[in-house]
N, CA, C and O atoms as CSV, one atom per row, in Angstrom:
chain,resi,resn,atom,element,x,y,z
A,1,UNK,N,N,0.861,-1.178,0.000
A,1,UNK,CA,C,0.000,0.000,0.000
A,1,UNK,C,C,0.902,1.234,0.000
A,1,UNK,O,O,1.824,1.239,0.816
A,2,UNK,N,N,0.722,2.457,-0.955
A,2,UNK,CA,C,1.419,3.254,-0.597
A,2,UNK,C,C,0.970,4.485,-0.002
A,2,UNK,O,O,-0.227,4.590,0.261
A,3,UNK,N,N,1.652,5.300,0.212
A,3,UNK,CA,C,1.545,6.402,1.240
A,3,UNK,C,C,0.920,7.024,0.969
A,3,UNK,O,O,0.440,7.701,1.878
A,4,UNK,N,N,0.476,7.271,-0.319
A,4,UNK,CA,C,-1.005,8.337,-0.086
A,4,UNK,C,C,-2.525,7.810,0.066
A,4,UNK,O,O,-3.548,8.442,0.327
A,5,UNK,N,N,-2.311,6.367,-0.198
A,5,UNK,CA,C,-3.130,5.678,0.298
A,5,UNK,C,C,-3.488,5.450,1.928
A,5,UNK,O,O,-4.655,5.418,2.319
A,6,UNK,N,N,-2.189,5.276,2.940
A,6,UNK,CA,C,-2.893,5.508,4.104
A,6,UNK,C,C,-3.050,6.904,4.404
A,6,UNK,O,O,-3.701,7.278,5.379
A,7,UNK,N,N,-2.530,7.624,3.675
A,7,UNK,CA,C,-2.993,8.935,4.394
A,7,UNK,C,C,-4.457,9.580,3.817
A,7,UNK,O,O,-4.858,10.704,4.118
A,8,UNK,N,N,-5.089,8.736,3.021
A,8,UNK,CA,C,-6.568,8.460,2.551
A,8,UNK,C,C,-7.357,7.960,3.697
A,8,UNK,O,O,-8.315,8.520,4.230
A,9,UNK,N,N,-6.885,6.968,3.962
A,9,UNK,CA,C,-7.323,6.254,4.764
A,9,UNK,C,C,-7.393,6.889,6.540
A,9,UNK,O,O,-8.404,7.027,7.228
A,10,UNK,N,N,-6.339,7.104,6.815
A,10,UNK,CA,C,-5.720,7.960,7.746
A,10,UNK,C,C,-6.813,8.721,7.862
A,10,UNK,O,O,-7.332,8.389,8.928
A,11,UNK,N,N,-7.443,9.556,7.355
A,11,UNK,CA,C,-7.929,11.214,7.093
A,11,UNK,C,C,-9.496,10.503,7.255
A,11,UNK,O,O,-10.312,11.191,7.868
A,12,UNK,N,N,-9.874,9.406,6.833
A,12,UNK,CA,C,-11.271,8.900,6.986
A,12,UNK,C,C,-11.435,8.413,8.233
A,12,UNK,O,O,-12.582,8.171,8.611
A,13,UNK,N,N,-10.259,8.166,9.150
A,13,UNK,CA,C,-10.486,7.394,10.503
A,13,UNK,C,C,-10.427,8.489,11.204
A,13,UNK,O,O,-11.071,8.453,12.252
A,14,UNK,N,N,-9.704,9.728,10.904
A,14,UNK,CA,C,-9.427,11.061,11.769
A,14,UNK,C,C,-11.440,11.217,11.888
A,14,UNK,O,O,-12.210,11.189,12.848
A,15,UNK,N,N,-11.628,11.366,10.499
A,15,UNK,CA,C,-13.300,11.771,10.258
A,15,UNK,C,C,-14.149,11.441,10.995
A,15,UNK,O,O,-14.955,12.217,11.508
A,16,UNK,N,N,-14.093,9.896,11.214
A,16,UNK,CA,C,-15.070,9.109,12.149
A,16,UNK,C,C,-14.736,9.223,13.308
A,16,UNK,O,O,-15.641,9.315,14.138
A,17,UNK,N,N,-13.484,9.253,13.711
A,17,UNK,CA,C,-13.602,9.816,15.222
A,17,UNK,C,C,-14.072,11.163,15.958
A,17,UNK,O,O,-14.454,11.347,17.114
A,18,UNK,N,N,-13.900,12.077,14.829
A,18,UNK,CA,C,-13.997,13.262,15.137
A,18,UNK,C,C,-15.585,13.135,15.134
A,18,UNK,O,O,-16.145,13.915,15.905
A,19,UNK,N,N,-16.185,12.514,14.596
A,19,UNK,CA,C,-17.602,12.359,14.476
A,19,UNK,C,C,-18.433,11.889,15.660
A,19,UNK,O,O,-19.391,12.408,16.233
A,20,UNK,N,N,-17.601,10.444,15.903
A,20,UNK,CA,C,-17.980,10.266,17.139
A,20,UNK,C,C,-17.716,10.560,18.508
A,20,UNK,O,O,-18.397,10.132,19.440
A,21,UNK,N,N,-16.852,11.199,18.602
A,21,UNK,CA,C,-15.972,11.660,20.461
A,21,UNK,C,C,-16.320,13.039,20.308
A,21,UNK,O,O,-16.864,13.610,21.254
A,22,UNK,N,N,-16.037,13.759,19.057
A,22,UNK,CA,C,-15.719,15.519,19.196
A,22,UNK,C,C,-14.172,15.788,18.524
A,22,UNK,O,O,-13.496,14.831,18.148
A,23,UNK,N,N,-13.746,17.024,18.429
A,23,UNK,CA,C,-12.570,17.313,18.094
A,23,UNK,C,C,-11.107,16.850,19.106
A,23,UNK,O,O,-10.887,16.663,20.303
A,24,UNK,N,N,-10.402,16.813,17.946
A,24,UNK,CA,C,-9.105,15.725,18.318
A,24,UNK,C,C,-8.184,17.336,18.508
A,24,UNK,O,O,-8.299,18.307,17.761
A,25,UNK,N,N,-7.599,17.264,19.305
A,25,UNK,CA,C,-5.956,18.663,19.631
A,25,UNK,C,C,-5.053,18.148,18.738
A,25,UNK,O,O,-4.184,18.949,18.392
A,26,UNK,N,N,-4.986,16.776,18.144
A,26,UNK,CA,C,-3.812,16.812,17.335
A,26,UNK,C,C,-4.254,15.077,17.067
A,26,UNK,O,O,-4.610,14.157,17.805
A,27,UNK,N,N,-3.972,15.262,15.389
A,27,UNK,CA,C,-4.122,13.832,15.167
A,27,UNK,C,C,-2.801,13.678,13.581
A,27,UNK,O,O,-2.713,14.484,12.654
A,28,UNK,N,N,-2.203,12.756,13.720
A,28,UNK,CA,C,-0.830,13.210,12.772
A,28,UNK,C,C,-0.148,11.801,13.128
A,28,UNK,O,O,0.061,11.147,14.149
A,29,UNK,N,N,0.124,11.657,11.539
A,29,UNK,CA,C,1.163,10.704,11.365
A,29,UNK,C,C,2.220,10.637,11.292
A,29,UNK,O,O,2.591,11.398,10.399
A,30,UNK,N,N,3.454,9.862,11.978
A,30,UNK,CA,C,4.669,10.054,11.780
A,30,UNK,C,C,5.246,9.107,10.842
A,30,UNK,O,O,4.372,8.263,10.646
A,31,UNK,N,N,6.079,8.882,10.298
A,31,UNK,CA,C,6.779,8.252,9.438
A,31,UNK,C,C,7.845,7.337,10.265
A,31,UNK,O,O,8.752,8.049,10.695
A,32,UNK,N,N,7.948,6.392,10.504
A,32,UNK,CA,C,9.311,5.579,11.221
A,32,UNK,C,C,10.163,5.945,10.666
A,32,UNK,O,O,10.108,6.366,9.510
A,33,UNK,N,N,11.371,5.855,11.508
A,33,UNK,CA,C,12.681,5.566,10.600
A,33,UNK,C,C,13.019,4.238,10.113
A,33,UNK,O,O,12.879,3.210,10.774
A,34,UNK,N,N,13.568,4.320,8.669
A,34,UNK,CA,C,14.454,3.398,7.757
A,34,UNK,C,C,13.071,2.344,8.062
A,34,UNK,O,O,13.387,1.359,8.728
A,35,UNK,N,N,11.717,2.408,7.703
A,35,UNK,CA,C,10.964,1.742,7.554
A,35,UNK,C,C,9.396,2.764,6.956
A,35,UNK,O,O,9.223,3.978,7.062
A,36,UNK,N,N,8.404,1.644,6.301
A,36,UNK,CA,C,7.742,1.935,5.206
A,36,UNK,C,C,6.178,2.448,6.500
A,36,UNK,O,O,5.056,2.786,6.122
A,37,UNK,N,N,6.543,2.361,7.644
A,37,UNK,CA,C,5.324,2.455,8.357
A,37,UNK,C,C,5.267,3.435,9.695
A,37,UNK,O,O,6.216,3.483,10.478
A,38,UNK,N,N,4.263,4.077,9.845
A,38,UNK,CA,C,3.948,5.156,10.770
A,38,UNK,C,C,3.653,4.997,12.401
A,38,UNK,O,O,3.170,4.044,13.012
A,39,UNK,N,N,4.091,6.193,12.843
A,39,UNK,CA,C,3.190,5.855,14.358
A,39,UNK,C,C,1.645,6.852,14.132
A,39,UNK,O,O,1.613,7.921,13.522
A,40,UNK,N,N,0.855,6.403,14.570
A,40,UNK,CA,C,-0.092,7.657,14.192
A,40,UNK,C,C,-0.357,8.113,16.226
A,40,UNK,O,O,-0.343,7.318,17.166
A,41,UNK,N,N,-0.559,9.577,16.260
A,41,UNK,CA,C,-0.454,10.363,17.590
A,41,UNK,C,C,-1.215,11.153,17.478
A,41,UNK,O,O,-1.385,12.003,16.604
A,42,UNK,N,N,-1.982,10.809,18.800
A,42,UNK,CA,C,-3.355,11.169,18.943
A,42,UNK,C,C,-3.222,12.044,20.058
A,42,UNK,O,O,-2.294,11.697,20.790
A,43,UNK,N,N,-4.082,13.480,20.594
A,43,UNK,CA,C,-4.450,13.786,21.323
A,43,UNK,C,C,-5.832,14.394,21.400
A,43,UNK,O,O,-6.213,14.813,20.307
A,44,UNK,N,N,-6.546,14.529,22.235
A,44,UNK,CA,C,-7.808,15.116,22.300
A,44,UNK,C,C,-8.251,15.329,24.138
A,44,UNK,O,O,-7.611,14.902,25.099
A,45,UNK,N,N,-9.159,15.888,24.143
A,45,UNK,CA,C,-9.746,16.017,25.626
A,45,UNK,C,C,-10.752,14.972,25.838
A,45,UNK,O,O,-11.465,14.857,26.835
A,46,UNK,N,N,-10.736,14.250,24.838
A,46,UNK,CA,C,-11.731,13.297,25.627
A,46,UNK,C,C,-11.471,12.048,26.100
A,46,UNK,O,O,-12.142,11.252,26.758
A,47,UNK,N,N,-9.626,12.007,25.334
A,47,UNK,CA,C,-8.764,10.934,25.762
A,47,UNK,C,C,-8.304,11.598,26.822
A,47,UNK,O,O,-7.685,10.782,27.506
A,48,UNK,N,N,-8.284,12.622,27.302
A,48,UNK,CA,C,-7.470,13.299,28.641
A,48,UNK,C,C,-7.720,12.068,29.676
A,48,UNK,O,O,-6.914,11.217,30.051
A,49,UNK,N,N,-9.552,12.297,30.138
A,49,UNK,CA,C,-9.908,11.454,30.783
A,49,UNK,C,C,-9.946,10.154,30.984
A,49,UNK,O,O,-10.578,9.744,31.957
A,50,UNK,N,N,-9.274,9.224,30.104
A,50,UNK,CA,C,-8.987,8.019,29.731
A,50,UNK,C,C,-7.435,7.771,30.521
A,50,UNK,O,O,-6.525,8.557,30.782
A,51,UNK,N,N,-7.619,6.192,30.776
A,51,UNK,CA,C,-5.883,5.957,30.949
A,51,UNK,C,C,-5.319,5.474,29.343
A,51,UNK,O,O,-5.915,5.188,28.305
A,52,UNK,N,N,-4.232,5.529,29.630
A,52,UNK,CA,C,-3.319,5.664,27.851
A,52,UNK,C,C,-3.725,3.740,27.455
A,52,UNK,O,O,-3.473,3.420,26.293
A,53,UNK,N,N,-4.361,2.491,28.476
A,53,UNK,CA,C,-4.429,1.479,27.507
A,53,UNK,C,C,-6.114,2.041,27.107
A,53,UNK,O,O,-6.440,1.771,25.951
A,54,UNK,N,N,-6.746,2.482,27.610
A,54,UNK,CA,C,-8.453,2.710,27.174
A,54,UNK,C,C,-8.785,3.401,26.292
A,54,UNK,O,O,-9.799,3.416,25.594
A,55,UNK,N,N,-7.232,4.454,26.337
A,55,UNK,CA,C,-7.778,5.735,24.921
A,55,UNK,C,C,-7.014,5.011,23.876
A,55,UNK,O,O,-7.781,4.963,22.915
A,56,UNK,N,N,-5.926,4.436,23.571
A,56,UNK,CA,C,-5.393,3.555,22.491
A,56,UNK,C,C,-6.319,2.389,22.276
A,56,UNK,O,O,-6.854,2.254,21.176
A,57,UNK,N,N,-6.524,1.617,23.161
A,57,UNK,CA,C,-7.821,0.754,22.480
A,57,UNK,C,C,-8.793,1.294,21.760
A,57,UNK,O,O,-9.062,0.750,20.689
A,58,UNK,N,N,-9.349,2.177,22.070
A,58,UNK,CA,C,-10.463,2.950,21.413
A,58,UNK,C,C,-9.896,3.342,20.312
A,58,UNK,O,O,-10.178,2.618,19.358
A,59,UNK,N,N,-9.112,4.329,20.048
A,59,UNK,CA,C,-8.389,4.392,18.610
A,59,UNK,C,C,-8.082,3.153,17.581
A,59,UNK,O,O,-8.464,3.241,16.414
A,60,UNK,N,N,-7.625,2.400,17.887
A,60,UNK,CA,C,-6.944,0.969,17.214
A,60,UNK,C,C,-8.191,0.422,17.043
A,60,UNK,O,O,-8.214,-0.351,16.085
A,61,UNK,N,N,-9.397,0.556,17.709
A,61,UNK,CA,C,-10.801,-0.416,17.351
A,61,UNK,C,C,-11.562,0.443,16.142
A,61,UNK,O,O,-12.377,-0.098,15.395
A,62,UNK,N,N,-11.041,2.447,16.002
A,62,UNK,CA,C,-11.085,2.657,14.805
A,62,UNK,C,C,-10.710,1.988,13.579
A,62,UNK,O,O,-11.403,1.769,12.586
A,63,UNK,N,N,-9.438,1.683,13.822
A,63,UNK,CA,C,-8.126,1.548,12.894
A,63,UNK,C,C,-8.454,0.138,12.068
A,63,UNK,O,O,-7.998,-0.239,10.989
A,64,UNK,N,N,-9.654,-0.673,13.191
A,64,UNK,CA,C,-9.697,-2.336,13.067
A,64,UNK,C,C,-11.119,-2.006,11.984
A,64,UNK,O,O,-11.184,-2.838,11.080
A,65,UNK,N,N,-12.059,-1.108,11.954
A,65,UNK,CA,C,-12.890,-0.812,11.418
A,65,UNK,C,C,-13.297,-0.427,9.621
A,65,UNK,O,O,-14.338,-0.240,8.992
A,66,UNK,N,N,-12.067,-0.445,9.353
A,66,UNK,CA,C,-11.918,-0.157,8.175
A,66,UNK,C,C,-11.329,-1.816,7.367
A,66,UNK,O,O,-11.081,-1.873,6.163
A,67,UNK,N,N,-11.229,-2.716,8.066
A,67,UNK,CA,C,-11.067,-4.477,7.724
A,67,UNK,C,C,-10.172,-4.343,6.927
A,67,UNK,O,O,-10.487,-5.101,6.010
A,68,UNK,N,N,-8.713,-3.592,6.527
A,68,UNK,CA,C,-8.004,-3.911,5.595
A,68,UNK,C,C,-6.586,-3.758,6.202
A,68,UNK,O,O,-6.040,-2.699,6.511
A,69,UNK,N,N,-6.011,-5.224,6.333
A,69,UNK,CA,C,-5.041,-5.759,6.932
A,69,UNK,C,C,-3.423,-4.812,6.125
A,69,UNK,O,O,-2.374,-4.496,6.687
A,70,UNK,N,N,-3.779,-4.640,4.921
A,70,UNK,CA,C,-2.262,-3.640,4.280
A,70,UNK,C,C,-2.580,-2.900,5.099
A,70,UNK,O,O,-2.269,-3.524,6.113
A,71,UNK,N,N,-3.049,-1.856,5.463
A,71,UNK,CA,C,-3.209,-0.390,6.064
A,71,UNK,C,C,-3.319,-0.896,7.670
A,71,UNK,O,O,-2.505,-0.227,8.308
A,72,UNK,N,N,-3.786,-1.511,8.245
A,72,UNK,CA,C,-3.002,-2.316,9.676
A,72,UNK,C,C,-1.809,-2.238,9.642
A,72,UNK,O,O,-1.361,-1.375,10.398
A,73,UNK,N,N,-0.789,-3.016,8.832
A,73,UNK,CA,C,0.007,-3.238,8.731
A,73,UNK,C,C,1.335,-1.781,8.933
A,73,UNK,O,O,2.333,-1.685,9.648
A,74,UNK,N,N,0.700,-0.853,7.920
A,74,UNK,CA,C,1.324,-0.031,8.017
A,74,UNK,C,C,1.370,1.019,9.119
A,74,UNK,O,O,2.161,1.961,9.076
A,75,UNK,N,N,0.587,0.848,10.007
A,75,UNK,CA,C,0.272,1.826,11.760
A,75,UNK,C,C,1.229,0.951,12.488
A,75,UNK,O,O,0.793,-0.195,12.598
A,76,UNK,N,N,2.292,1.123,12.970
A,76,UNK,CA,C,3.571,0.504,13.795
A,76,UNK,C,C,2.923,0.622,15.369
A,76,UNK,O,O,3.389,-0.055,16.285
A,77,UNK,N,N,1.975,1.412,15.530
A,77,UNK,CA,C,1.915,2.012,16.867
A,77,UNK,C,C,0.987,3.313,16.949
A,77,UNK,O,O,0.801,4.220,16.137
A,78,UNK,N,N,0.414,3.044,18.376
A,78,UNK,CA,C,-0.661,4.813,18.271
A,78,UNK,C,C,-0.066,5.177,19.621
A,78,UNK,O,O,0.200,4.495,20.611
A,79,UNK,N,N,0.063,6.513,19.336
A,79,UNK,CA,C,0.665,7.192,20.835
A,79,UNK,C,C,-0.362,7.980,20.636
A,79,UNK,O,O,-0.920,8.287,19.582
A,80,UNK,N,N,-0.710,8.481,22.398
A,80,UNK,CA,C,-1.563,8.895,23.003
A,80,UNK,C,C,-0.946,10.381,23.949
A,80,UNK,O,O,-0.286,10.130,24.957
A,81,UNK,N,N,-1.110,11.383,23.699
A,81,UNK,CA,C,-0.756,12.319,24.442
A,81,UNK,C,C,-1.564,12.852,25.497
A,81,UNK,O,O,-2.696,12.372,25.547
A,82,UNK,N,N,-1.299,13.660,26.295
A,82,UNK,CA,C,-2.343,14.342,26.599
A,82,UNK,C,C,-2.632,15.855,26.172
A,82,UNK,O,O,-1.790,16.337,25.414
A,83,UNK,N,N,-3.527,16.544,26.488
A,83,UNK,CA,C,-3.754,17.840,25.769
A,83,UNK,C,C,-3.067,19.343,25.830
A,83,UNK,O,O,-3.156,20.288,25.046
A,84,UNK,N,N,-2.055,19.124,27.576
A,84,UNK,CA,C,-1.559,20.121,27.892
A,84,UNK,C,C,0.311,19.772,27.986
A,84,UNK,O,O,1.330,20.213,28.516
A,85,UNK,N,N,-0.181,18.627,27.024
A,85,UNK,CA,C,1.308,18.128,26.925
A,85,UNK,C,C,2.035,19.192,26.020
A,85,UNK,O,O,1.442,19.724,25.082
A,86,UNK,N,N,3.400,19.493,26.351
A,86,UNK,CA,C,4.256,21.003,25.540
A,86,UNK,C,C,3.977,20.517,23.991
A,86,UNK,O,O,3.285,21.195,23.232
A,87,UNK,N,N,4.654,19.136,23.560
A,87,UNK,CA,C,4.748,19.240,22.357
A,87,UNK,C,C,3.431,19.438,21.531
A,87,UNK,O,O,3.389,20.041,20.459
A,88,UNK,N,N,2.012,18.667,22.363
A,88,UNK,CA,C,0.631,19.370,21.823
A,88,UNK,C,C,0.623,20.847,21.270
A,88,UNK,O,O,0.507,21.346,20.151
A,89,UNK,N,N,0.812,21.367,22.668
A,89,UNK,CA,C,0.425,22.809,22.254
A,89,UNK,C,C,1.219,23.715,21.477
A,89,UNK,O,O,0.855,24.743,20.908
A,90,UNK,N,N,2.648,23.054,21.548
A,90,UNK,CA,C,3.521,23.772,20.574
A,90,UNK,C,C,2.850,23.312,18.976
A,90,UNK,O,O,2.414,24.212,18.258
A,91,UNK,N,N,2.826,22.418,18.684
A,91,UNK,CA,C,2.756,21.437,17.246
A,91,UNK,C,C,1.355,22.193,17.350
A,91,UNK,O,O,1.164,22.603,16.205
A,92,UNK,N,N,0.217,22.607,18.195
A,92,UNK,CA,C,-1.154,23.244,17.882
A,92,UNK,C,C,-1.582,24.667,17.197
A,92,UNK,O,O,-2.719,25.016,16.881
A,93,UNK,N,N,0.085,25.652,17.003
A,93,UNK,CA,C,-0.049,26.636,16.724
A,93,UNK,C,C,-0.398,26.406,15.252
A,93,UNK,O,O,-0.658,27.409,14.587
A,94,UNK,N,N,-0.442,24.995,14.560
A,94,UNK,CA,C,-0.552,25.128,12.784
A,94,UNK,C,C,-2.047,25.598,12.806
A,94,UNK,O,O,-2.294,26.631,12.184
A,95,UNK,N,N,-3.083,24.952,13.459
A,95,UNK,CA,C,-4.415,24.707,13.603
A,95,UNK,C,C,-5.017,24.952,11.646
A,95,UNK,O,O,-5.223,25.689,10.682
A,96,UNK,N,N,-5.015,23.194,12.449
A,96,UNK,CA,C,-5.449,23.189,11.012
A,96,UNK,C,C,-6.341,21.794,11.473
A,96,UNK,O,O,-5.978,21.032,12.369
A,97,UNK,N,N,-7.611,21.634,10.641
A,97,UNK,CA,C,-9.199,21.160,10.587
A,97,UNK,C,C,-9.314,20.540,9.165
A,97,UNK,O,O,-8.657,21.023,8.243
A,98,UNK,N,N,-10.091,19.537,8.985
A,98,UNK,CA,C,-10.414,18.972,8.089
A,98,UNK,C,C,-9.838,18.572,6.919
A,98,UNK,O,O,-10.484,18.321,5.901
A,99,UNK,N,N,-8.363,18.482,7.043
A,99,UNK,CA,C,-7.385,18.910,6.034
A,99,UNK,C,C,-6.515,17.929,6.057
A,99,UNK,O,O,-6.726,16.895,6.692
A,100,UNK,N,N,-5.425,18.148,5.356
A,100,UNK,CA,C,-3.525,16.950,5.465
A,100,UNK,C,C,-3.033,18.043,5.253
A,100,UNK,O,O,-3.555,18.516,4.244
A,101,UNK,N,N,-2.075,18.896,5.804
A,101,UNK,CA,C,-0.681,18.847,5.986
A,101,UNK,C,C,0.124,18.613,6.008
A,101,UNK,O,O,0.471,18.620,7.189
A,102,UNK,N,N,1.426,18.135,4.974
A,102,UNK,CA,C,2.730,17.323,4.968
A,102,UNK,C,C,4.061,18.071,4.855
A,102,UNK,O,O,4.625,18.507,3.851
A,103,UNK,N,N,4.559,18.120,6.660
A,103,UNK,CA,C,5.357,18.614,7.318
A,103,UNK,C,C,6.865,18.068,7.125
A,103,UNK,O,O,7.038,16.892,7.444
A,104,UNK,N,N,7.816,18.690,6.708
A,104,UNK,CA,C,9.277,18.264,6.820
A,104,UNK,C,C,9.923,19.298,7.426
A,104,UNK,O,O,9.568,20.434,7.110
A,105,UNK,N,N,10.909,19.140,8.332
A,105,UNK,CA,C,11.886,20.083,9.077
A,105,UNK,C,C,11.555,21.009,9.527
A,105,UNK,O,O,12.316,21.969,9.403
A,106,UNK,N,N,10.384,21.184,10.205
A,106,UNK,CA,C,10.031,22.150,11.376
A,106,UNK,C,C,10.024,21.937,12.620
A,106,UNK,O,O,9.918,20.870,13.225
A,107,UNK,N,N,10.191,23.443,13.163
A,107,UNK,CA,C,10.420,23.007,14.695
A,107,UNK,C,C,9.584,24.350,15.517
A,107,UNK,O,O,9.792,25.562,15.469
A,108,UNK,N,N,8.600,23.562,16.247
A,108,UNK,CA,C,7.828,24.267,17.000
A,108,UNK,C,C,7.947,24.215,18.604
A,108,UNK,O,O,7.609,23.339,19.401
A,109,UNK,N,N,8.688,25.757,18.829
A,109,UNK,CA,C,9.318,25.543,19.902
A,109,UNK,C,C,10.065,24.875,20.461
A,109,UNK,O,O,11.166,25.219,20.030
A,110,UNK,N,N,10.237,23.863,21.401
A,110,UNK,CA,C,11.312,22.901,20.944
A,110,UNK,C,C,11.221,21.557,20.448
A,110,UNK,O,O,11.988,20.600,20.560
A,111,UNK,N,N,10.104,21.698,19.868
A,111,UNK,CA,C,9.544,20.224,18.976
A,111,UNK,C,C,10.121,19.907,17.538
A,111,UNK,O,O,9.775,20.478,16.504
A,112,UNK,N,N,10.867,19.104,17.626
A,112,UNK,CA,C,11.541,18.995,16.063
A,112,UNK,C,C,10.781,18.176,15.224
A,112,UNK,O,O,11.024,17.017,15.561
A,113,UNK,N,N,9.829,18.202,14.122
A,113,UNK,CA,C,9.763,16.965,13.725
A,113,UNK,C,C,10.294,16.921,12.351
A,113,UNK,O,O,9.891,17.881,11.694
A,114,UNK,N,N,10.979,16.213,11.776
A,114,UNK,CA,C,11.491,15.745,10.548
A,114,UNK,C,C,10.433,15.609,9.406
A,114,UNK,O,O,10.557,16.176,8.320
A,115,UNK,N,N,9.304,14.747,9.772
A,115,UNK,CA,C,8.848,14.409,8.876
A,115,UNK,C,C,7.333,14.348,9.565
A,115,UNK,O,O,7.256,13.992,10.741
A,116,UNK,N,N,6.206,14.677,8.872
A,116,UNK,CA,C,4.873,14.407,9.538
A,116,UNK,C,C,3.950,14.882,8.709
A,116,UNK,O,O,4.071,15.905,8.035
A,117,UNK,N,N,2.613,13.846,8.748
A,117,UNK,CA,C,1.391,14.469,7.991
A,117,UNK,C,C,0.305,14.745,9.215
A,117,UNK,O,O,-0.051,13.864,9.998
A,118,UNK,N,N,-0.213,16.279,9.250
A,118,UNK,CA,C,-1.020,16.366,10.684
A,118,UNK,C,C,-2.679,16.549,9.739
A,118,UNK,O,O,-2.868,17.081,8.645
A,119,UNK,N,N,-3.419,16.050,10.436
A,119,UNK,CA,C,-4.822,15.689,9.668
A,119,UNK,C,C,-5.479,17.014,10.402
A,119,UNK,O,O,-6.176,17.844,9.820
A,120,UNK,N,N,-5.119,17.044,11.791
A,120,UNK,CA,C,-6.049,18.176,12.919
A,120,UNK,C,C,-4.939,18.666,13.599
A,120,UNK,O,O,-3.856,18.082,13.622
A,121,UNK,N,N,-5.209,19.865,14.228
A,121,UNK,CA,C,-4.343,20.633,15.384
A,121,UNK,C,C,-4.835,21.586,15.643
A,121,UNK,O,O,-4.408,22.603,15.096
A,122,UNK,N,N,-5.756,21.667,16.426
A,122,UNK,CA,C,-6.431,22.919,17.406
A,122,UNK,C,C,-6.219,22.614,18.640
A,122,UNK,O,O,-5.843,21.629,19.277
A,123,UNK,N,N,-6.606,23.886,18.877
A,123,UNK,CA,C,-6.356,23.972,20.611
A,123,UNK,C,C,-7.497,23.529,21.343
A,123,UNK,O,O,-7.479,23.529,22.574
């Protein structure tokens, strides 16, 4: 599967969650290193209230919802932030909604990221 394919895909699971919980503070894919597959990193306030295995289950039972084992394959991992976490609110100044963004070599505040596609980032 290639990469603009999960980030198709990606952007339809951002959709349905946002549909069902409310708005996400940051939802964005990272790229691994020296490999073909992502972490995808989630924050929102409604995972605040969650512990990090209840709000990742809930995400990943998105992820299981779409039944197509290539695009499984390619999610390495979901990290879970919380909302008043620095790198949130730094990475929140893009604020950007309903959209993809594909980020190389910026650094927000002291957040470096190399490489990233952010789907959401509001405050």
């Amino acid at each position: 599967m290639d990469k603009n394919k999960v980030v198709e895909i990606t952007r339809s699971v951002a959709d349905k969650i946002i549909q069902d919980n409310g708005k996400t503070n940051l939802f964005m894919l990272i790229p691994d290193i020296d490999s073909d597959t992502f972490t995808l990193f989630v924050s929102a306030k409604w995972l605040d209230n969650q512990n990090v295995y209840d709000g990742t289950k809930k995400i990943v039972t998105y992820l299981f919802k779409y039944d197509d084992k290539e695009y499984i394959k390619k999610i390495s991992r979901v990290s879970i932030a919380k909302t008043i976490d620095p790198g949130v609110t730094a990475i929140n100044t893009m604020r950007i909604s309903g959209g993809i963004a594909h980020i190389k070599n910026c650094k927000f505040n002291n957040v470096i990221l190399d490489d990233a596609i952010i789907f959401e980032s509001n405050k």
